[in-house]
C-alpha positions in Angstrom: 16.1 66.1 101.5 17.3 63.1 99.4 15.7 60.1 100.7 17.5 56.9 100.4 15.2 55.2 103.1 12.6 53.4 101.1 13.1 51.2 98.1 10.6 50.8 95.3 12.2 50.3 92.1 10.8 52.6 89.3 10.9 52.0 85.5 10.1 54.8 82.9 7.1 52.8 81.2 5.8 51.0 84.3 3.0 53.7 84.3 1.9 53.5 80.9 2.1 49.6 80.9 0.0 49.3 83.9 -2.8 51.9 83.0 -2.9 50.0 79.7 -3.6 46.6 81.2 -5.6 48.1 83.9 -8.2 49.5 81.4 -8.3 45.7 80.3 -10.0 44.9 83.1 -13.7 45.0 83.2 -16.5 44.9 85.8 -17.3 41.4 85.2 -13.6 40.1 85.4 -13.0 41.9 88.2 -15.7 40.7 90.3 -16.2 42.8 93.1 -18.4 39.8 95.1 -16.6 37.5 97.3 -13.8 35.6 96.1 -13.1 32.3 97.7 -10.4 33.4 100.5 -6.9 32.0 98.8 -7.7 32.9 96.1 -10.5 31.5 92.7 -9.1 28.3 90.5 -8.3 30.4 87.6 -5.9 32.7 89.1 -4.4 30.4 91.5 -3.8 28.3 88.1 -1.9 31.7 86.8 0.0 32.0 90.2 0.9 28.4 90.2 2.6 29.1 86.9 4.3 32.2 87.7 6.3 30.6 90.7 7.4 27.2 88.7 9.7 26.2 87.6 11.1 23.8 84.6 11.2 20.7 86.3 9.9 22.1 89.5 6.6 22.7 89.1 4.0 23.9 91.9 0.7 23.2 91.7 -2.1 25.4 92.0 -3.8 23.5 95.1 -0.6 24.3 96.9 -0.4 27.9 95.5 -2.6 30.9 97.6 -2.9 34.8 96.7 -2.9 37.3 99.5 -2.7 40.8 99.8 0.9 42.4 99.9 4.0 40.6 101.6 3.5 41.9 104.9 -0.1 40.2 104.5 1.4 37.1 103.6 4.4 37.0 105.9 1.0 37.9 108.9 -1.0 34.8 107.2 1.6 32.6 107.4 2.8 33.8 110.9 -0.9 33.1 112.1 -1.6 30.0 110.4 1.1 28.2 111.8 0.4 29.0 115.0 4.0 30.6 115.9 3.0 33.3 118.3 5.0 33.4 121.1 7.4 30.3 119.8 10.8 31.0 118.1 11.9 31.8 115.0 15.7 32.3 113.3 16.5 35.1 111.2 20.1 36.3 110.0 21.7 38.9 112.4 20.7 41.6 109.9 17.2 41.2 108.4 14.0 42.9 107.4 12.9 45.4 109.4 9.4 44.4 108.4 9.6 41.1 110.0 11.4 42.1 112.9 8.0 44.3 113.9 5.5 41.7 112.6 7.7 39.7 115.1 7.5 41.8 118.1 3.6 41.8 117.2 3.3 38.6 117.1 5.1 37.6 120.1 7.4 35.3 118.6 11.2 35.6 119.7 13.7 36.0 116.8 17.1 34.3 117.4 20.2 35.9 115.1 21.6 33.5 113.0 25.5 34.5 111.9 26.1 34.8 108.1 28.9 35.3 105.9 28.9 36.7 101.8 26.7 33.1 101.1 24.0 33.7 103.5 22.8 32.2 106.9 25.5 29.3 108.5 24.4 25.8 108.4 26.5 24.8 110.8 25.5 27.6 113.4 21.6 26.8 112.4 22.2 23.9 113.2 23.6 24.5 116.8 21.3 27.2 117.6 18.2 24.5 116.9 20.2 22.1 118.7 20.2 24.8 122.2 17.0 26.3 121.6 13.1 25.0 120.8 12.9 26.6 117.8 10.2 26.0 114.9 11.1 28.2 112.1 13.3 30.0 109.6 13.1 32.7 107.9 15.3 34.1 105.5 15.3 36.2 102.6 17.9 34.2 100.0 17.8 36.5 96.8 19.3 40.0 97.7 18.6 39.9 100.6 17.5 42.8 102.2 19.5 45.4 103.2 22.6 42.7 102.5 22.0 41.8 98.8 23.4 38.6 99.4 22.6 36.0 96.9 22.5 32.4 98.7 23.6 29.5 96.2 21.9 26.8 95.6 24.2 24.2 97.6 24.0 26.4 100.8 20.0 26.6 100.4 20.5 22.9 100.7 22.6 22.5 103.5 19.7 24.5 105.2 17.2 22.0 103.8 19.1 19.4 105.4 19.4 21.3 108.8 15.3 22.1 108.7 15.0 18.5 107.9 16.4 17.2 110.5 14.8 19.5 113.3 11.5 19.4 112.0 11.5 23.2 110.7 9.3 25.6 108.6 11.0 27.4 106.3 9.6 30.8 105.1 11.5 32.4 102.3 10.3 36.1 101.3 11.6 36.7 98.0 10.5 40.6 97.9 14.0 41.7 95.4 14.4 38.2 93.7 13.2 39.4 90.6 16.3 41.8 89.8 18.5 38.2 89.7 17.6 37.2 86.5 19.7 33.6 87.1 17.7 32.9 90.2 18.6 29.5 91.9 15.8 27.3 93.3 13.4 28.6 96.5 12.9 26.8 99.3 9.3 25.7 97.9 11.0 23.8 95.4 13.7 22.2 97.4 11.5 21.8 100.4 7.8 21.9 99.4 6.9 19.8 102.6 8.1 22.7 104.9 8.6 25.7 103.1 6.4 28.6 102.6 7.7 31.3 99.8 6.0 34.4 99.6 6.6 36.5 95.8 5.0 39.9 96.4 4.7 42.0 94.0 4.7 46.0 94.9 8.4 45.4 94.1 8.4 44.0 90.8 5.6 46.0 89.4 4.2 49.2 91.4 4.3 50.5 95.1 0.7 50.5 95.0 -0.3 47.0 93.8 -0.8 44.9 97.3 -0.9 41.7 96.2 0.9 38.4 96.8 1.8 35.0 95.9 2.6 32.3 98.5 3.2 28.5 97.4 2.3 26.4 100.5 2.6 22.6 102.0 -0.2 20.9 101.4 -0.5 20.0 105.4 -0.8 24.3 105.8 -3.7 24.9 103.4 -6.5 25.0 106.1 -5.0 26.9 108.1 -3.1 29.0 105.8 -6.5 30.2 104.5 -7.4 31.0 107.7 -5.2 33.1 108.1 -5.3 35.2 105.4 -9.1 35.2 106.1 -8.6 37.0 110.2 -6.3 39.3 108.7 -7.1 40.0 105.4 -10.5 38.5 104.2 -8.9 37.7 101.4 -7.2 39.5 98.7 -8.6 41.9 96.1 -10.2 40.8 93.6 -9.3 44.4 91.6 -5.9 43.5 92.1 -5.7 40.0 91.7 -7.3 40.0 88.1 -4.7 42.9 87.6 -1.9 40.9 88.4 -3.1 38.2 86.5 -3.2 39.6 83.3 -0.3 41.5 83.6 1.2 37.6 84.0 -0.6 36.2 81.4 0.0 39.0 78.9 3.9 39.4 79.5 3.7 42.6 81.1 4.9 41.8 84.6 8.0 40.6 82.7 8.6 43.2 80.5 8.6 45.4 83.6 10.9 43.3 85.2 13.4 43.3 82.9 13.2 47.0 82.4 13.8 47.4 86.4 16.9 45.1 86.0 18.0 47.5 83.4 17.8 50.5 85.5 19.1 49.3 88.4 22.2 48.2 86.8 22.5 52.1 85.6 21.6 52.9 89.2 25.0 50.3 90.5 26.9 51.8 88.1 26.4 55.4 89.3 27.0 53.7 93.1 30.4 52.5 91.5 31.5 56.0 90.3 31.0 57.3 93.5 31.6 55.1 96.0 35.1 53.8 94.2 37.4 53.3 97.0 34.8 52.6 99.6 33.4 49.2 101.1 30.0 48.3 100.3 28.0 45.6 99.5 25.5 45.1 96.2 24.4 43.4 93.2 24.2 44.2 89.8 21.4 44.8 89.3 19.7 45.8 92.8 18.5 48.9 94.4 19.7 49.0 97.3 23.3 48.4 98.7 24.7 48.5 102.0 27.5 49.9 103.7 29.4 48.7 106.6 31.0 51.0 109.3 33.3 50.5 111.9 32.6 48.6 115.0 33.8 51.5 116.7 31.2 54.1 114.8 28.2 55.6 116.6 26.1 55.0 114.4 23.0 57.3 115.5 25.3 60.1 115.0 26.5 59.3 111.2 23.1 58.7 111.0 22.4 62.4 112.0 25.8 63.8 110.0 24.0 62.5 106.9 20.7 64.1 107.5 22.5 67.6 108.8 23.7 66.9 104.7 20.3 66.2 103.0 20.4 62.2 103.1 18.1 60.2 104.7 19.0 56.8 105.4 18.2 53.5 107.6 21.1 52.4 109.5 22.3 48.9 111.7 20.0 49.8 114.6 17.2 48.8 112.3 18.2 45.6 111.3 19.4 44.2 114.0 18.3 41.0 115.5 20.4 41.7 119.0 22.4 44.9 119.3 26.1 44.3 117.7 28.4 46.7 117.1 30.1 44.1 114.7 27.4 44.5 112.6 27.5 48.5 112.0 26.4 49.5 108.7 23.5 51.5 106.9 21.4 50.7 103.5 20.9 53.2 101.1 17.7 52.9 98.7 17.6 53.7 95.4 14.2 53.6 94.1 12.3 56.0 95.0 14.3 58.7 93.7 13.7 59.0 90.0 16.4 61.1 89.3 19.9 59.8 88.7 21.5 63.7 89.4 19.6 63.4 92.8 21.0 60.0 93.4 24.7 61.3 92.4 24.4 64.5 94.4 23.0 61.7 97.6 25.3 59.7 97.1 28.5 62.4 96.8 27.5 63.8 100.5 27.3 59.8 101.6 30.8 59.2 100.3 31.9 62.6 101.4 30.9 62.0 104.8 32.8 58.4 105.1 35.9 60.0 103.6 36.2 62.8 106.3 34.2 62.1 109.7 34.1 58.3 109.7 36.4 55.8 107.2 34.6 52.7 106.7 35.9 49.2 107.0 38.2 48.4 104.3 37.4 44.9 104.0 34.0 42.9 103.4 31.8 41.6 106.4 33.6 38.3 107.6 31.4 35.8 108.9 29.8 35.8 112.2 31.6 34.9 115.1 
């Protein structure tokens, strides 16, 4: 079975690179007593540096370190008290956040989008029908869309949260493969915008640690919340991540994960020439849209019958909409590029013969 379900990007020498800083950690750096919960001065100083940028810098007092993203995205969640109030998300969106949702109690409202990201305009008239007190988006490939939001939309969203008084919590969990990345929402909203850079992602499947740059108003109960559902974050693994930071390692993985995911879109290109799908260069994941027409639980079970496992529509959705049909296929964690031609052949295959595709790209929402 070919699994294009989960997605997390591999590079050849990420091994060797971690292992190497790894055994540059000793006992005393790692210090396995309590660490103040939010993170010690020294590394929140390193994180601090790691989400600036020239000209828009973030200061460490407004700069946290949790566990992995879905720790963060739980913090966050808990310390500003949403439970049970509402929150808008694009019509597609993470899976992840739709269950932490549903956990949670808060309602999710689907935003429409088009190839630039969520709609001001219909942001704007959903907060002007409905109490709602957050936003959360995913701007830089997003996932499963890959969509890229410019800069000028992210500030006619600004504008929109400004006006309605809302948080703004931007998960940048694929960022990293963009290496012209515009501005996140902490910089052009630090008041009300919460961005959470994980980085199992960017460096290993295994390393559960995250950076969250904060409003100063949040930081009590920001820390709170990582503290009921976390107790903080390791200390193993925040030293880790440190040094690989402060050494250069995290980008020289980076960049090498760029690299191979542009091999990866180039393979996607060869195969699926012809066919409508949605990318970016250098990503690992793309998605495919289908027919409003398709069942999609049984092209979902076509492809498996085949040897490919995929996540489809169903997943993403906010609200059930047929207009929205599609799968993603994952590329990372297959390490071999004949398995990912031979995965994707019997994806293309199956579109050619049981179920054409769309032959144009998703149009905005209605």
């Amino acid at each position: 079975m070919i699994d294009f379900r989960f997605n997390y990007p591999l590079s050849k020498s990420q091994h060797d690179i971690l292992t190497g800083v790894f055994a540059d950690v000793n006992a005393e750096e790692a210090n396995f007593r309590m660490a103040p919960v939010g993170g010690a001065e020294d590394d929140r100083e390193i994180a601090a540096g790691w989400l600036s940028r020239p000209g828009h810098e973030i200061s460490a007092d407004n700069t946290y370190i949790a566990g992995g993203g879905h720790n963060a995205m739980t913090s966050i969640l808990l310390g500003t008290r949403l439970s049970g109030k509402v929150i808008v998300t694009d019509s597609i969106t993470y899976n992840g956040f739709k269950a932490l949702a549903g956990m949670l109690n808060v309602t999710l409202v689907p935003c429409p989008f088009d190839d630039e990201g969520m709609l001001p305009d219909a942001l704007e008239g959903i907060c002007s029908q409905t109490d709602v007190k957050a936003v959360y988006l995913m701007p830089t490939i997003h996932n499963p869309l890959c969509i890229v939001m410019p800069e000028k939309r992210r500030l006619e969203i600004v504008e929109v949260a400004r006006k309605f008084d809302l948080i703004l919590i931007d998960d940048d969990a694929y960022g990293f493969l963009e290496p012209q990345q515009p501005l996140t929402f902490a910089h052009l909203a630090p008041e009300r915008s919460f961005y959470i850079y994980s980085f199992a992602k960017p460096l290993a499947a295994g390393l559960k640690s995250s950076y969250i740059a904060a409003p100063s108003k949040w930081h009590h109960n920001l820390v709170e919340g990582i503290r009921i559902s976390s107790s903080g974050a390791s200390t193993l693994m925040t030293k880790l991540v440190g040094k690989l930071v402060d050494s250069g390692a995290a980008d020289r993985i980076i960049e090498e994960k760029r690299a191979e995911g542009a091999l990866r879109q180039k393979i996607v290109s060869e195969i699926l020439e012809g066919q409508t799908y949605i990318s970016h260069k250098n990503s690992f994941h793309l998605w495919i849209p289908l027919a409003p027409d398709m069942n999609v639980t049984a092209f979902e079970g076509v492809l498996k019958n085949a040897g490919v496992e995929v996540v489809t529509s169903l997943a993403y959705q906010v609200e059930k909409d047929s207009g929205n049909n599609g799968f993603r296929v994952s590329l990372g964690n297959v390490e071999s590029h004949s398995q990912i031609r031979t995965g994707l052949e019997i994806i293309a295959e199956a579109l050619r013969k049981r179920y054409p595709i769309k032959s144009t790209p998703i149009p905005p929402q209605a």
